[in-house]
N, C-alpha and C positions, 0 to 999 in steps of 0.2 A: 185677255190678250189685248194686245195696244197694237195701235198701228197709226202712221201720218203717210197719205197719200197724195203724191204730188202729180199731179197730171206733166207730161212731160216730152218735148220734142226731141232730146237725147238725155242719158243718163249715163255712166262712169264711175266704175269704182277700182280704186290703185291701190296695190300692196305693197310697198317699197319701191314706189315707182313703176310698178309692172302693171299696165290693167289685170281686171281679175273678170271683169263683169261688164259689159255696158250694152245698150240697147237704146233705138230710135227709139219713134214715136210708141207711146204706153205710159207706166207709172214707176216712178219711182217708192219703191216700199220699203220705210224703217219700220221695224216689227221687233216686241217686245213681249216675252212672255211672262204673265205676272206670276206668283205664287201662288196655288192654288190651281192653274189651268191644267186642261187635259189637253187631249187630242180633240175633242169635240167642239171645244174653243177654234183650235186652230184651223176646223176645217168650215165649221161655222163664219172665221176669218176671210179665209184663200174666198168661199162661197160670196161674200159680201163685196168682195174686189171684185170679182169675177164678173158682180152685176151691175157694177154701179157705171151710173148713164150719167156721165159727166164730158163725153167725147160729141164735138159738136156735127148734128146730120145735116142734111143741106141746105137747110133752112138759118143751120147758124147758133140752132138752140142747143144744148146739151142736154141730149135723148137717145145718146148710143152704148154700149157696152165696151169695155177693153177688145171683146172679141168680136167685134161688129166690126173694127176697124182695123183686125186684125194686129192688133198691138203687142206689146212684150212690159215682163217687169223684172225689176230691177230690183231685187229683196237684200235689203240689208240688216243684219242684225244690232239691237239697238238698244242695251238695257240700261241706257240715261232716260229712257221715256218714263223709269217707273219712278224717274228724282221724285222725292217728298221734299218740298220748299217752309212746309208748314212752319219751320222753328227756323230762325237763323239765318244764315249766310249760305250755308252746305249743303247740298242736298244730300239725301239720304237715298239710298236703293235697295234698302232691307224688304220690298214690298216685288222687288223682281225675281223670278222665278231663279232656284241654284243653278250653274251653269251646264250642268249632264243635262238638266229637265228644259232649261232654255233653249240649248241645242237642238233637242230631240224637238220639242216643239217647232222652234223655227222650219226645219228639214221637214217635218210635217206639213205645215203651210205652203211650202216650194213643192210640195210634190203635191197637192192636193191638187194649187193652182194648174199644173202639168196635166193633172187628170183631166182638168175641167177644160184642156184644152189649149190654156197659157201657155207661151214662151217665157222662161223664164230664166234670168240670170243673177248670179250671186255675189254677194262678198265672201268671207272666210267668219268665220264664228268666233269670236273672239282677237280679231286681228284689229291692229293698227291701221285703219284704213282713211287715204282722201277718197270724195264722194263728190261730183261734179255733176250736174246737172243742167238741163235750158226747163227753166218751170214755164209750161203752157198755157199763160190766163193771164194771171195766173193762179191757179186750180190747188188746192192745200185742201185734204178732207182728213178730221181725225175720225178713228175707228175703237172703241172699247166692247168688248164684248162684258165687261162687268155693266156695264149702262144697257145694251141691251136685256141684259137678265132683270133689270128692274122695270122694263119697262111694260 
């Protein structure tokens, strides 16, 4: 599973012009389930958000957690993270999970985050979506749970 984490002082996401999703300060989350992933990925995932000390404590340094600062995220579904650039002009996306398995995963990850405490809000799975955000840093962290397995 993929993921780009944007640290963020609001977040927005529109479906035909309608908001669908948005929240203050937290992270903006594209999420991308590859082929192959289970649910153990995805919770492995939500668990990695959940910890990561990127929110600055009073000192200025980034040493806090999403839920230290009581934050919110903004999960979007996102199956251009899995483009393959390697040949050409086009990218390819045979390496992202089919969309029943994408879906199910993602909803996994949103609910995992929820257990762990997150607020969380969403896009639509498969929808046409604008995605608006204020990036806070500004803060961009990628996430692969395929690089964690080899490490």
């Amino acid at each position: 599973m993929r993921a780009v984490v944007q640290r963020v002082t609001r977040a927005e996401v529109a479906i035909a012009g309608e908001t669908v999703g948005a929240v203050g300060p937290g992270f903006m989350v594209l999420v991308c389930a590859m082929r192959g992933d289970t649910e153990a990925e995805a919770d492995l995932m939500a668990a990695k958000i959940a910890k990561l000390r990127v929110f600055r404590d009073a000192e200025g340094r980034m040493n806090l957690a999403i839920g230290d600062i009581g934050g919110s995220v903004l999960a979007i579904s996102q199956f251009t993270l899995a483009a393959d650039t390697s040949r050409g002009n086009r990218p390819g996306f045979s390496t992202a999970a089919e969309p029943e398995t994408g879906a199910r995963l993602y909803d996994r990850l949103c609910a995992a985050l929820r257990d762990l405490g997150i607020a969380v809000q969403t896009g639509r799975f498969g929808a046409e979506m604008a995605v608006s955000l204020i990036n806070d840093g500004p803060v961009t962290i990628m996430l692969d749970t395929e690089t964690w397995r080899k490490a």
